[in-house]
C-alpha positions in Angstrom: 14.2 10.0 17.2 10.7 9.0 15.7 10.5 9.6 12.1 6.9 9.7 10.4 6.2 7.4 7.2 4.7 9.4 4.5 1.5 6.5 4.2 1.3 7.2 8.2 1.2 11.5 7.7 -1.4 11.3 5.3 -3.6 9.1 7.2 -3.4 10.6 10.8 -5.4 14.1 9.8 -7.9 11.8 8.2 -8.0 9.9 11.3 -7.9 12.7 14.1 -4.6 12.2 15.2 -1.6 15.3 15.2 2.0 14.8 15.3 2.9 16.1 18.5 0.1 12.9 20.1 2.0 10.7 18.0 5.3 11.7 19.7 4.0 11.1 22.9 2.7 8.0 22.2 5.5 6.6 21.1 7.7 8.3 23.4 5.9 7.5 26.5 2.9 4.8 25.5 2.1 1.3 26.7 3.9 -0.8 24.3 3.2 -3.9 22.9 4.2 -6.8 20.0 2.6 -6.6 16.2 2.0 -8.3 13.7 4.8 -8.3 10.5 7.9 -7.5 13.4 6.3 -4.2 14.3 5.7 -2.5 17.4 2.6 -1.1 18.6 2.2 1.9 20.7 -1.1 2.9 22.7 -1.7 5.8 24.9 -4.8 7.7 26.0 -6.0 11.1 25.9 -8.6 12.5 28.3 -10.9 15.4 26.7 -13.5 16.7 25.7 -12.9 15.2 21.6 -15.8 15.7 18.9 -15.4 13.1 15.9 -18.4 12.7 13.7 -20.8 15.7 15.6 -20.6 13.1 18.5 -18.5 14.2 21.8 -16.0 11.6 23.6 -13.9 11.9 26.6 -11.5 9.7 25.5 -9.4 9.5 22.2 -7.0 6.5 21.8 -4.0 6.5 19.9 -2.4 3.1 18.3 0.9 3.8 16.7 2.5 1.0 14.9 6.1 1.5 14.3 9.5 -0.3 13.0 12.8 0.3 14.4 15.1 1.5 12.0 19.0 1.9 13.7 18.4 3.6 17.4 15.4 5.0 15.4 11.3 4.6 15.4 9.6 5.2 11.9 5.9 4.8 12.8 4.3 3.2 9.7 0.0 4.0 10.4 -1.8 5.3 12.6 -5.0 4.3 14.3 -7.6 6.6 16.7 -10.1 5.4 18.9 -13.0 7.5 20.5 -15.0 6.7 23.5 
């Protein structure tokens, strides 16, 4: 199960990012080592993105996440566009 800090829900509107992309990044994402004994998750989405009345083809999720039992609570959220 992935579990969604509070800190990490109110930033990901702000940042572009819905739950459902956080999900799959998680879920299915490169992984990778973080700082403080975190995890980080990345994963790309192809498509046509507007962010700032500029268009992208590419919006980049990085999820950073602690385990907490068999569990994933994802602390912040970061989005990319290119």
């Amino acid at each position: 199960m992935v579990a969604i800090h509070p800190h990490a829900s109110d930033r990901m509107s702000d940042r572009g990012a819905v739950e459902s992309e956080i999900l799959r990044t998680v879920e299915g994402g490169e992984s990778f080592p973080a700082k403080h004994g975190r995890t980080g998750f990345r994963r790309n989405f192809p498509g046509k993105w507007t962010r700032g009345g500029r268009e992208f083809d590419t919006k980049q999720l990085e999820v950073y996440a602690v385990r907490e039992n068999d569990d994933w609570l994802v602390i912040t959220v970061i989005v990319k566009f290119f």
